[in-house]
N, CA, C and O of each residue as an XYZ file, in Angstrom:
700
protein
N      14.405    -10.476     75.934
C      15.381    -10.850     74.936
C      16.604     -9.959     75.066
O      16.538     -8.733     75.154
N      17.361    -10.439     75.069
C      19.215     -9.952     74.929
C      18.749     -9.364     73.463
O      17.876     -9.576     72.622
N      20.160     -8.273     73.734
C      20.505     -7.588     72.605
C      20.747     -8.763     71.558
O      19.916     -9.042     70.695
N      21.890     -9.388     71.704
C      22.358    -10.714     70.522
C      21.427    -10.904     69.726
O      21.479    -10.734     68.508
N      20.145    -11.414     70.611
C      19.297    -12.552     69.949
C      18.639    -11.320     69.045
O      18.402    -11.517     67.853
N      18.308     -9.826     69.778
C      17.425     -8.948     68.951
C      18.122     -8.807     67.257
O      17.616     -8.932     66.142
N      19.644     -8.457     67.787
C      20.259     -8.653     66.242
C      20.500     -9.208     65.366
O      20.975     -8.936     64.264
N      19.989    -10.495     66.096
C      20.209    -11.972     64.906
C      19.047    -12.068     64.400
O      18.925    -12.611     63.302
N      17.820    -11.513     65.157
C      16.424    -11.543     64.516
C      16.245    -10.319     63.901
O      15.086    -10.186     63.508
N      16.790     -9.602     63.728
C      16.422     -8.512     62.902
C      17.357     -8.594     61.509
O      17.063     -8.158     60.396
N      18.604     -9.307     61.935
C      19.084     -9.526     60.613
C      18.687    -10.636     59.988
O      18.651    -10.670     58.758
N      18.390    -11.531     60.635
C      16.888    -12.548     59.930
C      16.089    -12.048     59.272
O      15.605    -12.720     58.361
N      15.803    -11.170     59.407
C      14.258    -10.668     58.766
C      14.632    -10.035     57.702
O      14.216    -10.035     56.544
N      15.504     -9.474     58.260
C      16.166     -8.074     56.787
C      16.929     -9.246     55.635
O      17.223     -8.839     54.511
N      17.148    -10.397     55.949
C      18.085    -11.304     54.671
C      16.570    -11.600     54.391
O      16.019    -11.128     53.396
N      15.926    -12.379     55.275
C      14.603    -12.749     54.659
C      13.693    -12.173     53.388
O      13.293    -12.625     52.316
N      13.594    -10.927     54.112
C      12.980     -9.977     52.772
C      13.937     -9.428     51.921
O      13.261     -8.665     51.231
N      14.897     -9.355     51.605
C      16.036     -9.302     50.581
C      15.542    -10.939     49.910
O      14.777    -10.862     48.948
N      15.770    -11.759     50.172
C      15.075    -13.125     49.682
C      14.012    -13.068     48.832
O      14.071    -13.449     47.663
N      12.949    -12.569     49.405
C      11.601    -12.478     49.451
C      11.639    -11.762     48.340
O      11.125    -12.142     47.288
N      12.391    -10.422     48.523
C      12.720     -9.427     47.373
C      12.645     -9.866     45.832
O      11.896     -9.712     44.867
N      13.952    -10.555     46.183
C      14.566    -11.209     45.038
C      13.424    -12.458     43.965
O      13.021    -12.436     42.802
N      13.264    -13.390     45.094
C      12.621    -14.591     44.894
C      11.390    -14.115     44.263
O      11.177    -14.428     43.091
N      10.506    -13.349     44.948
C       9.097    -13.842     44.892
C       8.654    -11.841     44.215
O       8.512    -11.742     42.996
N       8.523    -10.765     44.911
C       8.743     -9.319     44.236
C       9.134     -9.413     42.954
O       8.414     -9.335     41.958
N      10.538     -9.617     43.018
C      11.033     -9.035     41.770
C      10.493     -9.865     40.825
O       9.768     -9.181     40.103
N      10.497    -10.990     40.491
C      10.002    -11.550     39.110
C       8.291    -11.523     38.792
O       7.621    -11.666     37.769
N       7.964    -11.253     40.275
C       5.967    -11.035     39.925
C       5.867     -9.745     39.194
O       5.026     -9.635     38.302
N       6.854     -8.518     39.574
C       6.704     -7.076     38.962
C       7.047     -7.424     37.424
O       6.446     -7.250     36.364
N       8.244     -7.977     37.771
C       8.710     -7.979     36.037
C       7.455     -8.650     35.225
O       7.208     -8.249     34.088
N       6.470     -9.938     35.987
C       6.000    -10.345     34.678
C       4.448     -9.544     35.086
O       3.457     -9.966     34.492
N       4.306     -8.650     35.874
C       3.294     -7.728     35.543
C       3.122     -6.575     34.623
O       2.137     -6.005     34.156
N       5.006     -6.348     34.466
C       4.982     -5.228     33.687
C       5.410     -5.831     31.784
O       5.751     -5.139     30.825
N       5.194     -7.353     31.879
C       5.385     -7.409     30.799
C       3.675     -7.846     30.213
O       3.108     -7.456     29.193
N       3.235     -8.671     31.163
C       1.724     -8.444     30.942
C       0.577     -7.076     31.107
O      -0.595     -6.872     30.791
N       1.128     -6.694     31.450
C       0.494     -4.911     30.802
C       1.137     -4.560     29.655
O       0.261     -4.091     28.929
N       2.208     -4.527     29.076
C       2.715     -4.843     27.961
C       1.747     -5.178     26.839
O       1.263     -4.401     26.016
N       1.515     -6.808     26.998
C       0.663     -7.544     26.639
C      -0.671     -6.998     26.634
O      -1.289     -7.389     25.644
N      -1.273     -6.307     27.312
C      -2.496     -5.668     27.169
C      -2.610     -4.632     26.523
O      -3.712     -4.386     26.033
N      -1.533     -3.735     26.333
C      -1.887     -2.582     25.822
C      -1.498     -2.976     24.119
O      -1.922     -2.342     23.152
N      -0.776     -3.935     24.074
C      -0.651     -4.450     23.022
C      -1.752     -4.914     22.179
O      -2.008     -4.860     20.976
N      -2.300     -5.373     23.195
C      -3.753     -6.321     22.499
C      -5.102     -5.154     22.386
O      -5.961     -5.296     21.516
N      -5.135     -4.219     23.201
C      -5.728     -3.137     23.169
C      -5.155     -2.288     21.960
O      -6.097     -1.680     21.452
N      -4.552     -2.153     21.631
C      -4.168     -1.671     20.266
C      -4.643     -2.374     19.190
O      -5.380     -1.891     18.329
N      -4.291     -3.363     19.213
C      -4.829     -4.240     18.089
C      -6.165     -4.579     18.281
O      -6.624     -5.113     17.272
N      -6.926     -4.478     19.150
C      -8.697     -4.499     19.334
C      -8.926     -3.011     18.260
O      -9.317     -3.063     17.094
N      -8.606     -1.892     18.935
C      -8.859     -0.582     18.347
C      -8.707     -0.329     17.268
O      -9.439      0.475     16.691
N      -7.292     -1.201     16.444
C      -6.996     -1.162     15.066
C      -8.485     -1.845     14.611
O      -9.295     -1.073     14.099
N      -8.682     -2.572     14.699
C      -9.533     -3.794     14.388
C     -10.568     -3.025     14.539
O     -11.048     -2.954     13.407
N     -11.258     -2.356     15.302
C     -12.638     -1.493     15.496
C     -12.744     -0.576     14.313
O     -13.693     -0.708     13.540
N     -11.896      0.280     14.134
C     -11.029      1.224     13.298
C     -11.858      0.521     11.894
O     -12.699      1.051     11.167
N     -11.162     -1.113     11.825
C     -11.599     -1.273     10.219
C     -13.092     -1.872     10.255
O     -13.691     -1.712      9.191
N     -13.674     -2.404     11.077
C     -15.177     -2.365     11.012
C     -15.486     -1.479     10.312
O     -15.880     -1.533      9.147
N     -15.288     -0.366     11.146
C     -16.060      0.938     11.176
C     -15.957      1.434      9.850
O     -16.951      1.957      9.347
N     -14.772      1.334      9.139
C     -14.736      1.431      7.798
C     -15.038      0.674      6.465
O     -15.103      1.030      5.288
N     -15.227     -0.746      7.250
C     -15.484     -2.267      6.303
C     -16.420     -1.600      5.244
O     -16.179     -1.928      4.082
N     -17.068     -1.043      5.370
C     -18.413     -0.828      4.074
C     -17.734      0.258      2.856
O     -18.169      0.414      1.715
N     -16.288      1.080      3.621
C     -15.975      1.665      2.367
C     -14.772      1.278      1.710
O     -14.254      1.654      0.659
N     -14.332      0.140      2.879
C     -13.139     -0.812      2.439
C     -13.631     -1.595      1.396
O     -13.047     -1.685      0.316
N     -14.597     -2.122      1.641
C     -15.305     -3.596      0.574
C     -15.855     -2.605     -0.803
O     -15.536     -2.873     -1.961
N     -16.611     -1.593     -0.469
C     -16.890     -0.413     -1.694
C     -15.317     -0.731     -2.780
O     -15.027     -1.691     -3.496
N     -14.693      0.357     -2.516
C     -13.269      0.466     -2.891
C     -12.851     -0.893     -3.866
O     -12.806     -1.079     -5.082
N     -12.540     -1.831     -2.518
C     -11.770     -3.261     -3.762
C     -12.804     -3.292     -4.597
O     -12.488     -3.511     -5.766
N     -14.212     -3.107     -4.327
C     -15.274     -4.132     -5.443
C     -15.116     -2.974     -6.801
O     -15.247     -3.299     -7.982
N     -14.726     -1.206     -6.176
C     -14.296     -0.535     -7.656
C     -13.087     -1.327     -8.294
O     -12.815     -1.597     -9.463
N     -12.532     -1.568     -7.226
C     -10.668     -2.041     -8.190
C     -11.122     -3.572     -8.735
O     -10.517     -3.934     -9.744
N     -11.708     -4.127     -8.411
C     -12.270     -5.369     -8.819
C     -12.762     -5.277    -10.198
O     -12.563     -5.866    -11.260
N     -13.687     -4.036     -9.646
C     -14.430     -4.236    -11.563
C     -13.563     -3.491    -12.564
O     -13.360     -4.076    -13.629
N     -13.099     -2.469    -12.415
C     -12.200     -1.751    -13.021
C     -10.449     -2.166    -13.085
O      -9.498     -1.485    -13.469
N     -10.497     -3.371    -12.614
C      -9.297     -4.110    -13.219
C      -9.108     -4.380    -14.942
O      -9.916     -4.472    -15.866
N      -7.816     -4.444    -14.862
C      -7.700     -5.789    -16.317
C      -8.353     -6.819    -16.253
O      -8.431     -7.567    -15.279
N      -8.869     -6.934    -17.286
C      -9.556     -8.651    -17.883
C      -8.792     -9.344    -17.651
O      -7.635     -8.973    -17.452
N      -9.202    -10.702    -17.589
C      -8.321    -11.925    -17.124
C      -7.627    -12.127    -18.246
O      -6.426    -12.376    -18.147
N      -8.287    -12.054    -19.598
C      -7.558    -12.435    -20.657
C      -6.454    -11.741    -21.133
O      -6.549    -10.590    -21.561
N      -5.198    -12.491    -21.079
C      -4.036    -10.862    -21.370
C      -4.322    -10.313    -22.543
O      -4.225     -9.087    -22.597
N      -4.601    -10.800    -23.356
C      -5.033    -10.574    -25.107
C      -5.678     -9.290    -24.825
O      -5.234     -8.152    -24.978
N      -7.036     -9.769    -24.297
C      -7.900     -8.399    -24.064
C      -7.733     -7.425    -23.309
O      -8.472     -6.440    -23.292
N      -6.218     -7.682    -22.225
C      -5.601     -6.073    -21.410
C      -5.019     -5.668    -22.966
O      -5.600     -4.741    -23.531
N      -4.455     -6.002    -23.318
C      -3.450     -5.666    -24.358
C      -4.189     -4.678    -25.264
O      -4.045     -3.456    -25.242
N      -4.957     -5.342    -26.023
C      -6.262     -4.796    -27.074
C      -6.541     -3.476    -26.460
O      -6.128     -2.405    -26.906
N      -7.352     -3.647    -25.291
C      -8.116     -2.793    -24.451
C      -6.892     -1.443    -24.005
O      -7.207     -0.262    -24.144
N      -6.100     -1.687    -23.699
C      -4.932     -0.660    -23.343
C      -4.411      0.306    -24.871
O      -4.346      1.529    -24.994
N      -4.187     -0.472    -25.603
C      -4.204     -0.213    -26.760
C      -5.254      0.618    -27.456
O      -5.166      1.627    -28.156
N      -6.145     -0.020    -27.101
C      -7.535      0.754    -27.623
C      -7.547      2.346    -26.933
O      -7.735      3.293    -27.698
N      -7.324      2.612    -25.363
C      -7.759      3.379    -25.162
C      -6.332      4.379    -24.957
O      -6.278      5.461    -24.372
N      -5.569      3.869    -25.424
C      -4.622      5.182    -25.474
C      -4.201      5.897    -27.019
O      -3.552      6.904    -27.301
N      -5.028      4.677    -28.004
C      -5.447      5.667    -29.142
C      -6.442      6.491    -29.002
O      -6.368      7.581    -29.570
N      -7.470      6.196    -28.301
C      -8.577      7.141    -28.153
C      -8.075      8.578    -27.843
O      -8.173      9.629    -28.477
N      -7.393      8.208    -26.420
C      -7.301      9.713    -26.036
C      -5.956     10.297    -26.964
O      -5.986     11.498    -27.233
N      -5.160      9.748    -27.299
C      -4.012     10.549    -28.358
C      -4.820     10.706    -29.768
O      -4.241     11.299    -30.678
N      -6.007     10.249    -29.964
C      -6.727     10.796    -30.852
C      -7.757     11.974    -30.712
O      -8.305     12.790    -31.453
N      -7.739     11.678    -29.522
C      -8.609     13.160    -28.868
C      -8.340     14.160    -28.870
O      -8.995     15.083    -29.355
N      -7.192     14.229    -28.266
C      -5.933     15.138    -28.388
C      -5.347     15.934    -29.135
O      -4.934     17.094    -29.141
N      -5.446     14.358    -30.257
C      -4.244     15.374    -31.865
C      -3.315     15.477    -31.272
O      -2.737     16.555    -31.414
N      -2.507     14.177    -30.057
C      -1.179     13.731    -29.789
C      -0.336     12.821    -30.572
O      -0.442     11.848    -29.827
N       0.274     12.496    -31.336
C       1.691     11.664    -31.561
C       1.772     10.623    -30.745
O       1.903     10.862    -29.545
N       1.725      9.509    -31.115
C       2.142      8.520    -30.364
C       3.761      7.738    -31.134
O       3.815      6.753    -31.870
N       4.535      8.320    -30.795
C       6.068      7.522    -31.646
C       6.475      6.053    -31.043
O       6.922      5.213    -31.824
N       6.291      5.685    -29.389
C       6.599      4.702    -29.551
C       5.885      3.833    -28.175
O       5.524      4.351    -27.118
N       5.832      2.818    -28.434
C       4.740      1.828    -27.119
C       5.496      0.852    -26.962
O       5.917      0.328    -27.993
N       5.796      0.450    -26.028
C       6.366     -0.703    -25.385
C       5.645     -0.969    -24.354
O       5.241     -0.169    -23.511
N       5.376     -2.733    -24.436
C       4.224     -3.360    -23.405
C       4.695     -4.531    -22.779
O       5.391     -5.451    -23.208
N       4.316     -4.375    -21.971
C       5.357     -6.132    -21.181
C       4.466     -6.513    -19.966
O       4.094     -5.552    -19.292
N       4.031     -7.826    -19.544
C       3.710     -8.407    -18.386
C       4.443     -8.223    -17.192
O       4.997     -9.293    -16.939
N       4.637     -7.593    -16.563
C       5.251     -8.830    -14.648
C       4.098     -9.288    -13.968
O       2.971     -8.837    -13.765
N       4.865    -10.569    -13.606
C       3.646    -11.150    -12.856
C       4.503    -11.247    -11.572
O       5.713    -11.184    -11.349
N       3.216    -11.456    -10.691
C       3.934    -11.163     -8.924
C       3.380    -12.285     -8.253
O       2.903    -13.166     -8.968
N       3.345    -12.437     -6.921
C       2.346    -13.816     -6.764
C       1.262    -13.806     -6.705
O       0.739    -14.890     -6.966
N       0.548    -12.928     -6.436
C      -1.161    -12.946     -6.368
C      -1.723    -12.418     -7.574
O      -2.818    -12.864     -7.916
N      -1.114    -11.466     -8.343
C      -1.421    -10.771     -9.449
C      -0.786    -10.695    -10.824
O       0.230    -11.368    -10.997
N      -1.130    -10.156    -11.558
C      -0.019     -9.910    -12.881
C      -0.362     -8.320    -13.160
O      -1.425     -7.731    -12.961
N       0.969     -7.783    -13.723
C       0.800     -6.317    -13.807
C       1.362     -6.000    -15.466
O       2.420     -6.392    -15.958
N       0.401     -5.257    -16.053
C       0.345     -4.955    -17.371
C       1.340     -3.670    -17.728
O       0.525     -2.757    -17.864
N       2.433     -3.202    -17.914
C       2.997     -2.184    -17.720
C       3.257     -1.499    -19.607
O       3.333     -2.254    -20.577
N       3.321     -0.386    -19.665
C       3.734     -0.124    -20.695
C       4.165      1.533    -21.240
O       3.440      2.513    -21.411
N       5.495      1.373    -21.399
C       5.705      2.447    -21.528
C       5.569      3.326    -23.070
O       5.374      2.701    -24.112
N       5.690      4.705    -23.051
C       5.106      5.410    -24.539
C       5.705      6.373    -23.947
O       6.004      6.656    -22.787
N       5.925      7.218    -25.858
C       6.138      8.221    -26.138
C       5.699      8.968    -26.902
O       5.367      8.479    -27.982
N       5.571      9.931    -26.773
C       4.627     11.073    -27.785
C       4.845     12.032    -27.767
O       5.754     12.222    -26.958
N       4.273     13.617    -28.607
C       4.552     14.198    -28.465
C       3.254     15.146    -29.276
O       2.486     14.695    -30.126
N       3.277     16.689    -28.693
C       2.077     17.264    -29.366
C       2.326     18.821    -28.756
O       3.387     19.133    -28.216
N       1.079     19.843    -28.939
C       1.563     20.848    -27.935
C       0.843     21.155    -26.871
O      -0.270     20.697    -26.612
N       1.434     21.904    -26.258
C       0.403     21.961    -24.407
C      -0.754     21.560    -24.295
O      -1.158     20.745    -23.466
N      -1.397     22.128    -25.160
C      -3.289     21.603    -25.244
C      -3.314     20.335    -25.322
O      -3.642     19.598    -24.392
N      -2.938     19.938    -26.542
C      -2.875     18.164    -26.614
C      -2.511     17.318    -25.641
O      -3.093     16.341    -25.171
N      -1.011     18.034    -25.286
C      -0.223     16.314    -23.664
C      -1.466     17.024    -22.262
O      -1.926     16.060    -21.650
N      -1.797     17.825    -21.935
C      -2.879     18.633    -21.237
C      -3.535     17.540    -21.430
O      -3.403     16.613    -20.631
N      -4.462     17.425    -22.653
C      -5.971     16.902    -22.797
C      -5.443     15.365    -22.814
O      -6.319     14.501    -22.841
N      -4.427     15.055    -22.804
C      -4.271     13.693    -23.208
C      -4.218     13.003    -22.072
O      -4.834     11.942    -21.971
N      -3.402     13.557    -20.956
C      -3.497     13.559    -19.478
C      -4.551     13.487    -19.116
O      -5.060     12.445    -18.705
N      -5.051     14.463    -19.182
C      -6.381     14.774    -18.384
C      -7.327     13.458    -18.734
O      -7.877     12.808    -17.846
N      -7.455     13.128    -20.258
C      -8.498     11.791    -20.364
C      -7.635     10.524    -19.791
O      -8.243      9.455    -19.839
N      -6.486     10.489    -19.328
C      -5.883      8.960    -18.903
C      -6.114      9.167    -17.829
O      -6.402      8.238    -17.075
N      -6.076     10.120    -17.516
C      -6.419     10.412    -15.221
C      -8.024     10.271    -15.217
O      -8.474     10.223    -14.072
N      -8.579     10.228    -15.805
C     -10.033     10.599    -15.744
C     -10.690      8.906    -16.147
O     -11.811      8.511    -15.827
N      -9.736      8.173    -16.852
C     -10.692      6.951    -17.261
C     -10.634      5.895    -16.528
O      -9.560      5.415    -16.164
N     -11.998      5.312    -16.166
C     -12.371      4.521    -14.980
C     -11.360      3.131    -15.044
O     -11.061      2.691    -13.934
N     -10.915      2.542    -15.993
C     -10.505      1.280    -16.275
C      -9.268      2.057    -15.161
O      -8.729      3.158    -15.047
N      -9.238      0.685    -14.457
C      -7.544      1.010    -13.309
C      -6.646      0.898    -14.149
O      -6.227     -0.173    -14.586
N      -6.045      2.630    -14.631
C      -4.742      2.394    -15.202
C      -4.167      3.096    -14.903
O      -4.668      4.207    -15.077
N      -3.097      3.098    -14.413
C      -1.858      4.170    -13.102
C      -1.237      4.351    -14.079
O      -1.074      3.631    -15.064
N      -0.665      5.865    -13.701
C       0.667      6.345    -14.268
C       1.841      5.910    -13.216
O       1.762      6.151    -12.012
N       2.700      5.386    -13.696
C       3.657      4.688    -12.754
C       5.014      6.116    -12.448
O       5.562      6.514    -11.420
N       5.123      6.516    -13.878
C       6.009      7.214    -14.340
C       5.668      8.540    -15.168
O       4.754      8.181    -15.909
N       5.975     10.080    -15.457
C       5.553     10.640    -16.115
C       6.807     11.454    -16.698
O       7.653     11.660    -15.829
N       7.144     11.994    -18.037
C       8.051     13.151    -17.711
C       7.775     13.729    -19.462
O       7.566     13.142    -20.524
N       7.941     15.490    -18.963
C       7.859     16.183    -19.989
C       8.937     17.149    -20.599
O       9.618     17.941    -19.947
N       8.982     16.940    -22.050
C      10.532     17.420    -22.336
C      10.334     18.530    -23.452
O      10.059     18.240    -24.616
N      10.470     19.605    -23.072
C      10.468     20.672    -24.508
C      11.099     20.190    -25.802
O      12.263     19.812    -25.673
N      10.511     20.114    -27.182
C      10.720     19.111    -28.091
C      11.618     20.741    -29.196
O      12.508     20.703    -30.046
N      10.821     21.946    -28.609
C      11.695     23.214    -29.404
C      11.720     24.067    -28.694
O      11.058     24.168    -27.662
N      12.619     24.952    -29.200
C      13.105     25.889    -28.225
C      12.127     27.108    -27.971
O      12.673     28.025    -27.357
N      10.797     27.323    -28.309
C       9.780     28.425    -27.867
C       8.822     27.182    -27.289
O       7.622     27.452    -27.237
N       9.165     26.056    -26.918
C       8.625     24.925    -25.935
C       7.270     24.638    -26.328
O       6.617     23.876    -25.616
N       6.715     25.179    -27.440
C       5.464     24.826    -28.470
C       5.118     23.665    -28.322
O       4.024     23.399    -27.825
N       6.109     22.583    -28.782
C       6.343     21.631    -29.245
C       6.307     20.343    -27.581
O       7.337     19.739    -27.880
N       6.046     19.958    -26.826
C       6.166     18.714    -26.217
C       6.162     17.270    -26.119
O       5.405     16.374    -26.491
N       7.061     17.329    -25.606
C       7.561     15.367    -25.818
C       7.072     14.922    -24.301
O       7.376     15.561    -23.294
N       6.162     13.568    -24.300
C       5.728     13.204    -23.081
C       6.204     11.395    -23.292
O       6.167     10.648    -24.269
N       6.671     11.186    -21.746
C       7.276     10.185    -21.828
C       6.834      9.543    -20.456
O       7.308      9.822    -19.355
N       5.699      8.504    -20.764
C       4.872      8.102    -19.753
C       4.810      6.595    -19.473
O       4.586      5.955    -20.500
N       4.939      5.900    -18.435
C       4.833      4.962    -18.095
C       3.641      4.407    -17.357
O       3.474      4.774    -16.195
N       2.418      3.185    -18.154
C       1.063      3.065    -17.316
C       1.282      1.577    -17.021
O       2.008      0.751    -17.575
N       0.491      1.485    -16.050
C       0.163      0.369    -15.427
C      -1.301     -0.070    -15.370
O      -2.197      0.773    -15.394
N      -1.564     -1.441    -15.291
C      -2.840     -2.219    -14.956
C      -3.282     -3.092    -14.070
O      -3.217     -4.164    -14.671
N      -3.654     -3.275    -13.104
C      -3.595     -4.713    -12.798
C      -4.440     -5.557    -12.988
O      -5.622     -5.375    -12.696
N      -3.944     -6.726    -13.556
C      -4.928     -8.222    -13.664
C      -4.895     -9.047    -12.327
O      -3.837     -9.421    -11.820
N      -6.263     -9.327    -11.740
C      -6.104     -9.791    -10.535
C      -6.856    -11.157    -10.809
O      -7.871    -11.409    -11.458
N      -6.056    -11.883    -10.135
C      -6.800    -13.191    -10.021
C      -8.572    -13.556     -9.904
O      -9.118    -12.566     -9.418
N      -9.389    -14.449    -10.146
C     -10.243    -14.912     -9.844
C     -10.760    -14.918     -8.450
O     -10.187    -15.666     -7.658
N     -11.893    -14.096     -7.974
C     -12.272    -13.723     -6.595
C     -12.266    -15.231     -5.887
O     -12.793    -16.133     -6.537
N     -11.716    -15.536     -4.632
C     -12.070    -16.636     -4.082
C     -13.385    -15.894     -2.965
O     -13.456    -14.809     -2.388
N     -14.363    -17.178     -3.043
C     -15.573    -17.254     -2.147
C     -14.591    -17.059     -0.521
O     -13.452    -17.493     -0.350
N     -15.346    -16.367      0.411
C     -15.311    -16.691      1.397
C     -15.862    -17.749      2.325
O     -17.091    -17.759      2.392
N     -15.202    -18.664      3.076
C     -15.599    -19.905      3.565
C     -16.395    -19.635      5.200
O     -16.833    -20.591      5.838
């Protein structure tokens, strides 16, 4: 073979695989590296997923506490019942209760019992009064809390608290 022909076949080959490069290489890498992508993706989400097995028995524990220790379905009886037990403990106390405000929001899956109060007593009392609302099993959150010296040797405290409930819908069966 002549030189010519060697250079026309070697630059054949070299456009060829520049071709080859382009054509058939480059887009197999790209969609290998987007399907490993895809795997480690899905491998994540297997592991998440293992993750909550492994925990399912203290996941299902948990809701079935918030389940039972919800609000009653009946709003009447959150109302009553909320009522009821924040005289208890401001009677426990020997706290002041000056003022209660109670209101529904409802959301889409749930309804939330909210209600804010004010009172007032001294350290021992908003102390003990706390202490029995953090302590009682019925799910009732402090959303909000704040404490305000009511005199000036701070004897005296004003507590200004915001609780919550939630009423949760009717359990649906699993199918």
């Amino acid at each position: 073979m002549n030189r010519e022909a060697t250079l026309k076949l070697s630059a054949g080959i070299v456009i060829a695989l520049f071709f080859f490069d382009k054509a058939v290489v480059g887009p197999l890498t790209a969609k290998w590296k987007k399907t490993a992508e895809k795997i480690a993706y899905v491998e994540e989400d297997v592991t998440k997923g293992e993750q909550l097995l492994k925990r399912e028995d203290a996941l299902r524990s948990r809701w079935a506490d918030m389940r039972e220790n919800a609000m009653p379905a009946e709003r009447s009886e959150t109302e009553n019942l909320v009522l009821e037990r924040i005289g208890n403990w401001a009677g426990d106390a020997r706290m002041d209760i000056s003022q209660y405000n109670p209101n529904w929001r409802d959301e889409d899956d749930h309804a939330k019992y909210v209600c804010r109060l004010e009172g007032s007593g001294d350290m021992e009392a908003v102390m003990r009064f706390l202490y029995d609302l953090d302590g009682d099993e019925q799910g009732i959150r402090v959303e909000s809390l704040e404490l305000i010296s009511r005199d000036k040797s701070g004897r005296r405290l004003g507590v200004d608290v915001t609780l919550s409930g939630l009423e949760l819908p009717p359990e649906r069966k699993n199918r």
